[in-house]
C-alpha positions as CSV (number, residue, x, y, z in Angstrom):
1,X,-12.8,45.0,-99.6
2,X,-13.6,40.9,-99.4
3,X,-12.7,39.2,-102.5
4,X,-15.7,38.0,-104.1
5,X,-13.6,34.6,-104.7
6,X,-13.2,34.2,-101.1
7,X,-16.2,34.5,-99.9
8,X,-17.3,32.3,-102.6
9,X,-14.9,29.6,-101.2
10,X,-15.8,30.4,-97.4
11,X,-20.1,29.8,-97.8
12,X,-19.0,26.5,-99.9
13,X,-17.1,25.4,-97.4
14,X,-19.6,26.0,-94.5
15,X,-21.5,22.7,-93.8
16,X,-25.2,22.6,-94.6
17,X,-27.9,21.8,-92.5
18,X,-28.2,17.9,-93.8
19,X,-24.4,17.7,-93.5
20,X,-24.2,18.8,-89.8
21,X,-27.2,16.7,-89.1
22,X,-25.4,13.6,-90.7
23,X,-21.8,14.0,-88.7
24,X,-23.6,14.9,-85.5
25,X,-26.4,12.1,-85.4
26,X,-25.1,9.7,-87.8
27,X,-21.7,9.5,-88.1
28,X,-20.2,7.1,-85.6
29,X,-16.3,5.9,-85.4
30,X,-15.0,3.5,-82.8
31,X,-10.9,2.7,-83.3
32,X,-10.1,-1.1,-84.0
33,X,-7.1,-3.5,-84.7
34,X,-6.9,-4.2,-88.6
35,X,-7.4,-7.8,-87.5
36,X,-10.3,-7.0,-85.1
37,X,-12.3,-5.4,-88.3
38,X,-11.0,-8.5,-90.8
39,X,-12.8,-10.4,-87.8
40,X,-15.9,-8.5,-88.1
41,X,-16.3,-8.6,-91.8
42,X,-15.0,-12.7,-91.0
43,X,-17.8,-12.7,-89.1
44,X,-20.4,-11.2,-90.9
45,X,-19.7,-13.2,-94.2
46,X,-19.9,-16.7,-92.2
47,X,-23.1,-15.7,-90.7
48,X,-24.3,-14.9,-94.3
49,X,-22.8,-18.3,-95.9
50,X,-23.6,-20.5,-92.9
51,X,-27.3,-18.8,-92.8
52,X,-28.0,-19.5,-96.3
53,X,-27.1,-22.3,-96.9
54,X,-29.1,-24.1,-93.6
55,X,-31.7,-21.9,-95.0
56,X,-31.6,-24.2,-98.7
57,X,-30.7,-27.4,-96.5
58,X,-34.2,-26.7,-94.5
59,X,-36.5,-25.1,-97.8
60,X,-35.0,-28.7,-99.6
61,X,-36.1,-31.2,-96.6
62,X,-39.3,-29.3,-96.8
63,X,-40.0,-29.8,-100.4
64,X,-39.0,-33.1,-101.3
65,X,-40.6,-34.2,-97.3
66,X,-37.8,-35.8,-95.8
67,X,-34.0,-35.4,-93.8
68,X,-35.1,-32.7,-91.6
69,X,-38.7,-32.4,-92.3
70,X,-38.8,-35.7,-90.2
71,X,-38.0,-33.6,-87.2
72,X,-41.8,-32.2,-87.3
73,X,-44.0,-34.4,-86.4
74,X,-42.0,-35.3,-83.2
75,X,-41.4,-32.4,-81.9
76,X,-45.0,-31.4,-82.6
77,X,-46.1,-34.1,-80.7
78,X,-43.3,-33.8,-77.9
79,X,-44.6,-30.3,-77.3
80,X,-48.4,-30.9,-77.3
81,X,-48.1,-34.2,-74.6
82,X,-46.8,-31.2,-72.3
83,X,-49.8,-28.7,-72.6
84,X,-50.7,-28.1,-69.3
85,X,-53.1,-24.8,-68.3
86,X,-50.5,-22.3,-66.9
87,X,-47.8,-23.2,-69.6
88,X,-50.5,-22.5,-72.3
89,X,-51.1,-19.4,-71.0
90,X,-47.4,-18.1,-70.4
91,X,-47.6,-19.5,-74.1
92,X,-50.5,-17.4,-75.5
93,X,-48.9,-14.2,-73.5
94,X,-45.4,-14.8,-75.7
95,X,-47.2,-15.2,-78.5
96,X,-49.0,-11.9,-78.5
97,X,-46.2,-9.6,-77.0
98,X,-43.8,-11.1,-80.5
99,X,-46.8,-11.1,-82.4
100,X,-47.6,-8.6,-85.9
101,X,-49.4,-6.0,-83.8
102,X,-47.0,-5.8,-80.3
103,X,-43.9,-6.1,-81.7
104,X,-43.6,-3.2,-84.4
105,X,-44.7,-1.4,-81.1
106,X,-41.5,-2.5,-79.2
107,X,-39.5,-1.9,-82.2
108,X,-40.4,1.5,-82.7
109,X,-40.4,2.5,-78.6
110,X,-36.6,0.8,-78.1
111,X,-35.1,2.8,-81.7
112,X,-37.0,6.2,-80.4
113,X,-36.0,6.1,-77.1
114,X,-32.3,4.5,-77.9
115,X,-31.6,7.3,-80.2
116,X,-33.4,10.1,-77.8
117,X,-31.0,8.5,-75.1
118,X,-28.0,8.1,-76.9
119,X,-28.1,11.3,-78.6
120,X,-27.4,8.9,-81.8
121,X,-29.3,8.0,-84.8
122,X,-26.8,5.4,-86.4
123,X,-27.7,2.4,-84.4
124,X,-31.2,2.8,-83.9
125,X,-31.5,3.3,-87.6
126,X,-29.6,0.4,-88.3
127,X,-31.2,-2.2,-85.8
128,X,-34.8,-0.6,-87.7
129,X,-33.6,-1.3,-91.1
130,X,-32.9,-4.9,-90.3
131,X,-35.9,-5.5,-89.4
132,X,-37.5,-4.2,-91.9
133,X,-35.6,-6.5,-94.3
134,X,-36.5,-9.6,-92.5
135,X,-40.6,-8.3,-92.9
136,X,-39.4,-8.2,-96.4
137,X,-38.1,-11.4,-96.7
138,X,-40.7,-13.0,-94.8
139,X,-43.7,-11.2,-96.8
140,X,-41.4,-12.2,-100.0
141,X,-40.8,-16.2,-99.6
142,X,-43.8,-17.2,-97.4
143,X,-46.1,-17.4,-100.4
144,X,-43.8,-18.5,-103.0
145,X,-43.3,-21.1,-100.9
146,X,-46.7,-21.8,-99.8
147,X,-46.3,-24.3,-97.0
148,X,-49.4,-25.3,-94.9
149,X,-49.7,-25.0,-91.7
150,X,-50.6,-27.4,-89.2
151,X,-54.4,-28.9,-88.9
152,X,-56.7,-25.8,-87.8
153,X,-58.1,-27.9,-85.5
154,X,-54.5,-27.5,-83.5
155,X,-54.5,-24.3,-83.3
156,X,-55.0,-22.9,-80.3
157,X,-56.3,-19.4,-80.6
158,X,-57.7,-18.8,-83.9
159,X,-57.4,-19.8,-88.0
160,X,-54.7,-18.8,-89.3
161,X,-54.5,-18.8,-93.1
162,X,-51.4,-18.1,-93.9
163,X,-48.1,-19.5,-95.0
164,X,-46.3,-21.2,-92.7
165,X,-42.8,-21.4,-93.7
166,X,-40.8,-18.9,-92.9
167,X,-42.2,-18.3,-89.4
168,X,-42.9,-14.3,-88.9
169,X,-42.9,-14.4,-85.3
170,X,-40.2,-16.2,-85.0
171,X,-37.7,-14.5,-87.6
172,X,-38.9,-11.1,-85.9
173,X,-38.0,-11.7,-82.7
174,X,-34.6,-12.9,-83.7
175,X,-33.8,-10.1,-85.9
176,X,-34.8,-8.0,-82.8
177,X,-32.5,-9.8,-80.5
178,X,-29.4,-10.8,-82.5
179,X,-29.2,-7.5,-84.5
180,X,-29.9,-5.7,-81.2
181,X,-27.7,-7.4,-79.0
182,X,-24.4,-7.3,-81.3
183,X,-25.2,-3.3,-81.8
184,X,-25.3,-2.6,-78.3
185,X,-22.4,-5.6,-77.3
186,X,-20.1,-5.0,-80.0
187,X,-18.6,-2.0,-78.5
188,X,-18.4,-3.7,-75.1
189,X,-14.9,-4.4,-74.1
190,X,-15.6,-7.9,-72.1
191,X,-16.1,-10.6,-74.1
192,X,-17.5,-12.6,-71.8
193,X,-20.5,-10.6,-71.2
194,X,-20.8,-10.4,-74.9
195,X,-21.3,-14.3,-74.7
196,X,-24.3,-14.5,-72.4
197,X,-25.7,-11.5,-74.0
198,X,-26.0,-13.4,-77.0
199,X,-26.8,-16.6,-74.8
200,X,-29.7,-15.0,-73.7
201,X,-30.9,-13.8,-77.3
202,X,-30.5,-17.6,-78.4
203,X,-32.6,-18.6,-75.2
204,X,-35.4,-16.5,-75.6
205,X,-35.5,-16.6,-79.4
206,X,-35.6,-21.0,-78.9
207,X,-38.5,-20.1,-76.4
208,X,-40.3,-18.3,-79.0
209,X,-39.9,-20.9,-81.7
210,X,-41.5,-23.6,-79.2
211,X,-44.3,-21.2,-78.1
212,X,-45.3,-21.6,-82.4
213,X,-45.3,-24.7,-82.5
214,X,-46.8,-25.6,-78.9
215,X,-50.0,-23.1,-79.9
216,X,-49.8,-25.6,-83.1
217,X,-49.1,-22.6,-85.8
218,X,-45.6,-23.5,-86.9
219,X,-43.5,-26.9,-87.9
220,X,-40.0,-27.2,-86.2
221,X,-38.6,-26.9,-89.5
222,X,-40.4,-23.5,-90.0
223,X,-38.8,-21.9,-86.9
224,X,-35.1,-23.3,-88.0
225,X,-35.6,-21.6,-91.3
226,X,-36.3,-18.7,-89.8
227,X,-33.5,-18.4,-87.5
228,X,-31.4,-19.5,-90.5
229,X,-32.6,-16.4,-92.6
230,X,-32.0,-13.8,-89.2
231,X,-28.5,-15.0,-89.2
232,X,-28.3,-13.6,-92.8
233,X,-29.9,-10.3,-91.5
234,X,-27.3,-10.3,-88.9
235,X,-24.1,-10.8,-90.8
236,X,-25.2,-7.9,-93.4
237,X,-25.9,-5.6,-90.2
238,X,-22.2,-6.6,-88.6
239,X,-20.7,-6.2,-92.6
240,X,-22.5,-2.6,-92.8
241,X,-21.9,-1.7,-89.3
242,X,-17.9,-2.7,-89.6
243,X,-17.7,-0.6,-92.8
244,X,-19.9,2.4,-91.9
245,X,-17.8,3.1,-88.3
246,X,-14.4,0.6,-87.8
247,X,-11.4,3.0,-88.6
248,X,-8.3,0.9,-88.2
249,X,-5.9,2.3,-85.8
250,X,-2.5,2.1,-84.1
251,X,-1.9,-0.2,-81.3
252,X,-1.5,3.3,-79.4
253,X,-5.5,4.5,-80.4
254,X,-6.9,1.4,-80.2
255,X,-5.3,0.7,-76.3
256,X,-7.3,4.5,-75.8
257,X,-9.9,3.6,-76.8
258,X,-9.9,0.4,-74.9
259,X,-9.9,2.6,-71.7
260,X,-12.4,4.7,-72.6
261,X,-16.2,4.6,-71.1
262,X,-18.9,3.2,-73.5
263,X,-20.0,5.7,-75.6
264,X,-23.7,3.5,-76.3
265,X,-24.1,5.5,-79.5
266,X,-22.7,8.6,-79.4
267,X,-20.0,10.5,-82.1
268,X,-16.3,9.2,-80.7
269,X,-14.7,11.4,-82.6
């Protein structure tokens, strides 16, 4: 005869469906140095500090016109004394495959198939809600703010009415790039590789941030506050990221885990 009490403690003690689903697909754990995960949340909380406060240095020169809102006009005209036909058009391409309608397209197609790949949900989740947050910030600030845009008559493929400061395109792209790159690099073992990773988000991210203001849509000023605000993004995504899946181990797990293949996603445990 099974005792009622038992079998009361067995079926609470089976996992539920949600439960299984979380540890399978969303619990990830990858074995660190204590000071390796002080450096992350280092890391993360410099990001946040440094990003804020060029953000307030840049939203101040912008508002009161001066210090680095001088930087504007130059560059504006350093870029247009350059327009030439092909480089307008390798412009107008970059311009549509970061802009509002082809982008959320990439988004969505590299966290579907990342997490149909990798078997994972944590990362792909986590790169998605970043982005979302700088759509929120953007949609947030950019009409408090309220900051025109340069003469219509500079614009080179349509009106655009609306704010210009902080740039959508631009913040977008980076929160794609830097949030994406330190999710798939951070687990890589060679820092070096790390490096140009993120020396190749910087690149393209720069590229995108001239293509604005070349097409005569955006301020320099505009694209530095924006990649001022993704660096904010990015150090909450390391500081969640460290906290959700660093367990601290001995020098014994974390030289095994040194050796061991990239997992790109999947449950270490």
């Amino acid at each position: 005869m099974i005792d009622s009490t038992d079998a009361h403690t067995k079926a609470d003690e089976k996992p539920g469906r949600f439960q299984r689903f979380h540890e399978r697909f969303m619990v990830e754990e990858r074995v660190l140095s204590a000071a390796a995960k002080r450096n992350l949340f280092i890391t993360g909380a410099v990001l946040i500090v440094a990003g804020l406060v060029g953000f307030f240095v840049v939203l101040d020169s912008i508002l009161e016109s001066d210090d680095l809102s001088y930087i504007d006009a130059p560059v504006e005209h350093w870029l247009e004394s350059g327009r030439d036909g092909w480089l307008t058009t390798l412009m107008i391409i970059l311009s549509i495959v970061f802009g509002p309608i082809a982008m959320p397209i990439i988004i969505l197609v590299t966290t579907v198939a990342w997490g149909i790949l990798a078997k994972h949900a944590w990362r792909p989740i986590l790169l998605a809600g970043g982005m979302i947050l700088g759509v929120i910030v953007v949609q947030l600030l950019a009409p408090i703010i309220a900051r025109d845009r340069p003469p219509a008559d500079e614009m080179m493929i349509g009106y655009d009415p609306t704010s210009s400061f902080p740039s959508g395109h631009v913040m977008g792209v980076a929160d794609f790039l830097f949030i994406g790159t330190y999710l798939v690099f951070s687990r890589h073992r060679r820092p070096v590789i790390t490096t140009l990773a993120f020396v190749v988000a910087a690149f393209v991210v720069l590229l995108t941030a001239a293509c604005r203001i070349y097409l005569g849509y955006h301020w320099a000023t505009d694209a530095v506050g924006s990649i001022m605000l993704s660096l904010v993004v990015l150090g909450i995504v390391i500081i969640v990221d460290t906290w959700r899946t660093v367990r601290v181990g001995s020098p014994e797990e974390v030289a095994e885990s040194d050796r061991r293949p990239e997992a790109w996603g999947r449950n270490e445990r």
